[in-house]
N, C-alpha and C positions, 0 to 999 in steps of 0.2 A: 504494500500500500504506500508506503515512504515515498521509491521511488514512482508511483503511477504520479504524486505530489509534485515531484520534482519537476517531472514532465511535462506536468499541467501548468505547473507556474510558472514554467521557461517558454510555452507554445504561447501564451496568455499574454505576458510581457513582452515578447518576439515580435507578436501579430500587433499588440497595441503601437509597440514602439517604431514600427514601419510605415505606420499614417502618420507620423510626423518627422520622422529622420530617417535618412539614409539608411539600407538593412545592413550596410557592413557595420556602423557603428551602433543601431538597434542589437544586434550580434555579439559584438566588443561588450556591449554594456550588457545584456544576459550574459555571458560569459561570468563579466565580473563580478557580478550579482550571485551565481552559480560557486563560483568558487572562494568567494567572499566568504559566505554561508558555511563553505566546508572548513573555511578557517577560522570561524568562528565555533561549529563545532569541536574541531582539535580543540581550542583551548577553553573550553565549558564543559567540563564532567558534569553528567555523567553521559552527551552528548558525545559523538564518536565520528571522525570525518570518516567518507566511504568513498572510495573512487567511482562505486555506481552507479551513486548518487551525483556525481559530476555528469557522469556517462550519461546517465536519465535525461540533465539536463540541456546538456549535448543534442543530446535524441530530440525534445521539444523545439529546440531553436530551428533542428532542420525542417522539423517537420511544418513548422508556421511559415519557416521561410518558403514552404514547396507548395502550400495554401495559397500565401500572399501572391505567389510569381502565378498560380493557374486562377485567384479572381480578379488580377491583372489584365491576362490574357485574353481575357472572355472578356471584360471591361472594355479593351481595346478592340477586339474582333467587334461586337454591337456598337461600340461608337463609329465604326467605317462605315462610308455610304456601301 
């Protein structure tokens, strides 16, 4: 369940942060968020960092990013005469 969280709140903030900034730095900034959090875990017992839990969030950013790029596309194919 941890990581289904992870994934959700990296998809969540990914897709948000791409209606207003660029996806590389929407990206950059889940990234840092993602592994903020797992250093934050190391040093909060009884809290435990997990590289999974990175991975999980990993996992979310692509997947928003691969959303955003296909209601893009279709955005764009309907806007052509």
């Amino acid at each position: 369940m941890d990581k289904l969280l992870h994934f959700a709140l990296s998809f969540v903030l990914t897709a948000s942060l791409n209606s207003f900034m660029p996806r590389e730095k929407a990206n950059m900034l889940t990234v840092s968020v993602c592994a903020g959090k797992e250093v934050w875990d190391y040093y909060n017992p009884p809290h435990s960092a997990e590289v999974l839990d990175l991975a999980a969030g990993i996992g979310g950013i692509l997947a928003a990013d691969i959303v955003v790029l296909k209601i893009e596309e279709k955005a764009q194919k309907e806007s052509q005469p």
